[in-house]
N, C-alpha and C positions, 0 to 999 in steps of 0.2 A: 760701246757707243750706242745710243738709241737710236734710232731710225727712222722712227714714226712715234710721234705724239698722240695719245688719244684721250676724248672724255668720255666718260661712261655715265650715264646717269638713266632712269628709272621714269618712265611716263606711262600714266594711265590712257589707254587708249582702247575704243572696242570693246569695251568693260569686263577689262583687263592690264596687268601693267606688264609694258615690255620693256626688256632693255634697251637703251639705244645708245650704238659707239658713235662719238664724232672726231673725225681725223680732225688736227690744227693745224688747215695749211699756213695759219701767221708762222708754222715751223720748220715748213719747209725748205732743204739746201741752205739751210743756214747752220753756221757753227751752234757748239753748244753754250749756253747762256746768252745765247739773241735771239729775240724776235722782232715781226714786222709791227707795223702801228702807223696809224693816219692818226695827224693831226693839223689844225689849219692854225696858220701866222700870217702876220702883217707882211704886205708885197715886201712891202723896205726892207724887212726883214731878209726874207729870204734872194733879196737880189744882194744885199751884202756879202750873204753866207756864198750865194755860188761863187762873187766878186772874190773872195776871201779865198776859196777853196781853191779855185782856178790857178792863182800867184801865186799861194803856196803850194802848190800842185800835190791834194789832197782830195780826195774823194767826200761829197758831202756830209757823207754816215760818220768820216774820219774828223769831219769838222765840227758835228752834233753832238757826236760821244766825249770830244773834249772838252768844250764847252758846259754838255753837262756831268763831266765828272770834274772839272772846275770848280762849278756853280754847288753842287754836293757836298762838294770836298769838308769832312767836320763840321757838316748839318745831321742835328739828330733828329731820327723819324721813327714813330713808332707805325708797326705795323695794322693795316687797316682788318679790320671786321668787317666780313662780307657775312649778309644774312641771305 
């Protein structure tokens, strides 16, 4: 099991280049294949989902992740290019 997430990447600095590690705390204490993320939605939206969450007595992550693997479900994606 991993433990710590890091990125390593290479910056000129001082006119020189140093390594530098970055921990990902979006990794922390969470299982593996989650992480965290901000994203903003409509109020309505999100007073349904707590409304929702609450009756079915569901936590809101439990409510998200159904939702969008619902919404996913045999949609095909191809993978993005990061430059």
């Amino acid at each position: 099991m991993i433990e710590k997430v890091y990125f390593v990447y290479k910056v000129y600095r001082h006119n020189h280049w140093q390594t530098m590690v970055l921990n990902k705390t979006s990794q922390e204490g969470l299982k593996d294949g989650w992480t965290r993320a901000t994203f903003i939605l409509r109020k309505d939206y999100l007073e349904k989902l707590k409304a929702s969450a609450y009756w079915e007595r569901k936590k809101i992550k439990e409510m998200i992740d159904e939702a969008l693997r619902l919404y996913l479900k045999g949609k095909k994606t191809k993978k993005r290019t990061y430059r």
